[in-house]
Every structure is written in C-alpha cells, then in structure tokens.
VMD Tcl script that draws the C-alpha trace (Angstrom):
set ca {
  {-12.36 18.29 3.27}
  {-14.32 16.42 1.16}
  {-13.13 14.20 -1.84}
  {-15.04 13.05 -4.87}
  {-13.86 11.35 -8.27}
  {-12.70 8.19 -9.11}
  {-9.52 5.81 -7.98}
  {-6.13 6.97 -9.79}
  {-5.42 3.45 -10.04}
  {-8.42 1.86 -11.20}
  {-9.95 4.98 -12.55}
  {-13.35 3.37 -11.54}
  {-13.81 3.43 -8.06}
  {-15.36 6.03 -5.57}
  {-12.01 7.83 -3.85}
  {-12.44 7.15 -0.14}
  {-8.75 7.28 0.45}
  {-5.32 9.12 0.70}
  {-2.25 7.33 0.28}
  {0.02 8.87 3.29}
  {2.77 7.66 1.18}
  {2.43 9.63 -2.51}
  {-1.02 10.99 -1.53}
  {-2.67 9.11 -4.54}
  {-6.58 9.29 -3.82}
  {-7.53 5.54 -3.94}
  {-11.13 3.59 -3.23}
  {-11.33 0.81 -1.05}
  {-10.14 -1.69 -2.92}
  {-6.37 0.18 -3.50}
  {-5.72 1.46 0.13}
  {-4.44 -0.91 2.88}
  {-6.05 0.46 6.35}
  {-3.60 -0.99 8.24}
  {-0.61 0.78 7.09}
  {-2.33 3.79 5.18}
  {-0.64 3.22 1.71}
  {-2.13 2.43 -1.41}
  {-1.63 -0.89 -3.24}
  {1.07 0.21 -4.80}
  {3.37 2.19 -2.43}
  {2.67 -1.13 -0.16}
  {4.30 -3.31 -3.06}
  {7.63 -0.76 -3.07}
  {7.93 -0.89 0.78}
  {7.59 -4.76 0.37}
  {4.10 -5.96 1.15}
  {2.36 -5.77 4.43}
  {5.72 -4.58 6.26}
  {6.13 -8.24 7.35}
  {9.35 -8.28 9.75}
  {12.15 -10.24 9.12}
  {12.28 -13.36 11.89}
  {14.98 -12.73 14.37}
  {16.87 -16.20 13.70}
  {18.07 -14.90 9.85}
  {21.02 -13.43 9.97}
  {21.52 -10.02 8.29}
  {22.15 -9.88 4.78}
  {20.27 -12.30 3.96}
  {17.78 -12.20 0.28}
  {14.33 -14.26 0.98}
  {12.73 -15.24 -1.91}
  {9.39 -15.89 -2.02}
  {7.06 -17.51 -5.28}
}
mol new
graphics top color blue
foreach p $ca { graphics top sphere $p radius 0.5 }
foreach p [lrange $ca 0 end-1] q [lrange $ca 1 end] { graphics top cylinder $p $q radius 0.2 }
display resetview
C-alpha cells in the first residue's frame, strides 16, 4: 500500500514511514529505523532503548543533562 501526504509531526515532510508504535505516518527525519518508532514514541520509551549497565543496582533513577 502506498502512502502519500505529509509528516504528522512536522506537517512538511514526504511520509515514508509508520510508527509501529501509534502508527503516526512520519518522513525520514521523525522515524528511528532502528527501532521502528517515531521521534516521539522513542522519547516515551526513553530514547534509543539504551540498557541499563549490569553493575547499577535496581531501583536506581539516572539522570542525565
């Protein structure tokens, strides 16, 4: 199936992409190919789904600025 019309997060880019997450239709620029979310369901789930190093102890709040 093809998609056309523009980014529903930037409203200005092609749609290349469906979030797997909230099936937004995003461009290039809002869709991570690695873990098939949009920019913004990667920023709920916490980033790029970086692990948590095995030496912290559970329970634990990491701050980062």
């Amino acid at each position: 199936m093809s998609v056309s019309g523009n980014c529903e997060i930037c409203v200005t880019g092609e749609v290349s992409h469906t979030c797997s997450r909230c099936a937004q239709m995003v461009c290039d620029e809002h869709f991570d190919e690695e873990t098939g979310l949009c920019v913004e369901c990667l920023s709920d789930v916490g980033g790029r789904g970086e692990r948590q190093p095995e030496n912290m102890p559970d329970g634990v709040d990491t701050y980062r600025f």
